[in-house]
C-alpha positions in Angstrom: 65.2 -24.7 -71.2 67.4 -24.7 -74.4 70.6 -22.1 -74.5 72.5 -21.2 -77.2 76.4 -21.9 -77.2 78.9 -19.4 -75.8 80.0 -18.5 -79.5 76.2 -17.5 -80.6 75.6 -15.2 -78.2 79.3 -14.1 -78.8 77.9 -13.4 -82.8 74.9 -11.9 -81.4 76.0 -9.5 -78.9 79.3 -8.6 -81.3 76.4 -7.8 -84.0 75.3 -4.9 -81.6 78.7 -3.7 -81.0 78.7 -2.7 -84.6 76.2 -1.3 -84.8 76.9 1.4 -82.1 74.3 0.0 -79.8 76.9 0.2 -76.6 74.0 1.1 -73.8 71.9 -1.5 -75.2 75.1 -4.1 -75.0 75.8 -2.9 -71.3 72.3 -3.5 -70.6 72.2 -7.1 -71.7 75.8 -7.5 -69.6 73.3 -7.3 -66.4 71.1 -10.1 -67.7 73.0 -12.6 -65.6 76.4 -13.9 -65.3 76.9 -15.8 -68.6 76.6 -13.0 -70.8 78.4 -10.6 -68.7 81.5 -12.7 -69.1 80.4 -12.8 -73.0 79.7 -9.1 -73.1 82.3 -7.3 -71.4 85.0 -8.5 -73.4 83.2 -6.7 -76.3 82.9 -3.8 -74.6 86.1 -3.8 -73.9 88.2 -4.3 -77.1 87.7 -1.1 -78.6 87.5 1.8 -76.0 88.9 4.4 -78.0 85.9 6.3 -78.7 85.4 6.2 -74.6 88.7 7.5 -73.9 87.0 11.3 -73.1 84.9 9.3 -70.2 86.5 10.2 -66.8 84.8 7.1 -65.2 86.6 4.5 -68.2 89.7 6.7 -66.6 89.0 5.8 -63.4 88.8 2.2 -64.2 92.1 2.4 -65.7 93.6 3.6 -62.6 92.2 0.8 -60.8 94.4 -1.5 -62.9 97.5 0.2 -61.4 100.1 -2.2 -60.4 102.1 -0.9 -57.4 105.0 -0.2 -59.8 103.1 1.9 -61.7 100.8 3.7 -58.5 104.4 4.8 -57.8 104.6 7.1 -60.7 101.6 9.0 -59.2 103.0 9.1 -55.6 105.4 11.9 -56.0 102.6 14.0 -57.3 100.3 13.6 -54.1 97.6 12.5 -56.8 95.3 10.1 -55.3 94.0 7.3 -57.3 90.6 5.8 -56.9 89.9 3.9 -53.5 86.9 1.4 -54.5 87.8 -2.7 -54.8 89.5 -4.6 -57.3 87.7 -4.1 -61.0 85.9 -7.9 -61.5 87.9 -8.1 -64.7 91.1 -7.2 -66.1 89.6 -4.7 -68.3 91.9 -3.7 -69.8 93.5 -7.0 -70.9 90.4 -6.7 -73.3 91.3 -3.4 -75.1 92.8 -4.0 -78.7 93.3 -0.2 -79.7 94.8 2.4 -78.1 94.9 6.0 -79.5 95.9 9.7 -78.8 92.0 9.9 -77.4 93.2 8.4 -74.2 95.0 11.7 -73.5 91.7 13.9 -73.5 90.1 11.2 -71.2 93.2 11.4 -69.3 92.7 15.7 -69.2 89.2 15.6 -68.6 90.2 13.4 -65.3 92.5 16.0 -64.0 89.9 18.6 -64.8 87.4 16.7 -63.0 89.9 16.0 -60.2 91.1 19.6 -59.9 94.4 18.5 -60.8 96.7 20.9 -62.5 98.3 20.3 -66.1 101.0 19.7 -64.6 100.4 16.2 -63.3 99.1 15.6 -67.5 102.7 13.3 -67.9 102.7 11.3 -64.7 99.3 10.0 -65.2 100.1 9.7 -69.2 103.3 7.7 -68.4 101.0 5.4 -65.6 98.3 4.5 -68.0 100.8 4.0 -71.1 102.7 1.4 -68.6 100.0 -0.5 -67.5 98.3 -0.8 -70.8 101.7 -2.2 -72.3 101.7 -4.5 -69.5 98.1 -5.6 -69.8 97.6 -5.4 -73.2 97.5 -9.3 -74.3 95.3 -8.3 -76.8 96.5 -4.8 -77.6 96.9 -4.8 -82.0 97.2 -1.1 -82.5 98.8 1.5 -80.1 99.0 5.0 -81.9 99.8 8.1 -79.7 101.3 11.6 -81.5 102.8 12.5 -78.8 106.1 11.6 -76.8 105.7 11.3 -72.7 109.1 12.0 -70.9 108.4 12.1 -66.7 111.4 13.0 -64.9 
């Protein structure tokens, strides 16, 4: 059986990111374990547009360090109970923009959180993507997040 190098399938796969073919990327991440180490780096490096997704959220929160878990505590908000993420998702992400904060809403909402708890979970996620960000080019947020 002949394979293709690492950076082919890199090329390939990165071809489909362009062209907006995301569930057909994520599909190919199942093929085996290769390409899902290939794969979800692309998936990764551009969330933005994913931001509104409660479960991307939810991944988010996994990443939590207990630093930042602490932000949340005072606010009784639970974070996710499921194992470890397999990656450090988001040490992929290279842009970050003010879409995270309607993902971050529609997560309360979904939650039954109140509004109320909007900062706390703003200030968590801003932290840990700072922190995780190795390949983070382009953070733009319009707003400013003060948690007291």
């Amino acid at each position: 059986m002949i394979t293709l190098p690492n950076e082919c399938y890199y090329e390939i796969f990165n071809n489909l990111r362009h062209n907006d073919n995301y569930k057909d990327l994520y599909s190919c991440a199942l093929v085996n374990r290769q390409w899902c180490r290939i794969i979800i780096p692309i998936l990764w490096s551009e969330p933005s547009s994913h931001f509104r997704d409660t479960s991307l959220i939810r991944i988010c929160l996994l990443t939590l360090n207990v630093e930042e878990q602490s932000f949340l505590i005072p606010f009784n908000i639970s974070l996710p109970s499921h194992s470890e993420p397999l990656f450090e998702y988001t040490s992929y992400i290279t842009s970050v923009n003010e879409l995270l904060f309607d993902g971050i809403k529609n997560w309360l909402h979904y939650n039954i959180y109140s509004r109320e708890l909007e900062n706390p979970v703003k200030h968590a996620l801003i932290t840990m993507l700072l922190r995780t960000g190795k390949n983070l080019k382009y953070f733009h947020l319009d707003e400013i997040i003060l948690v007291q």
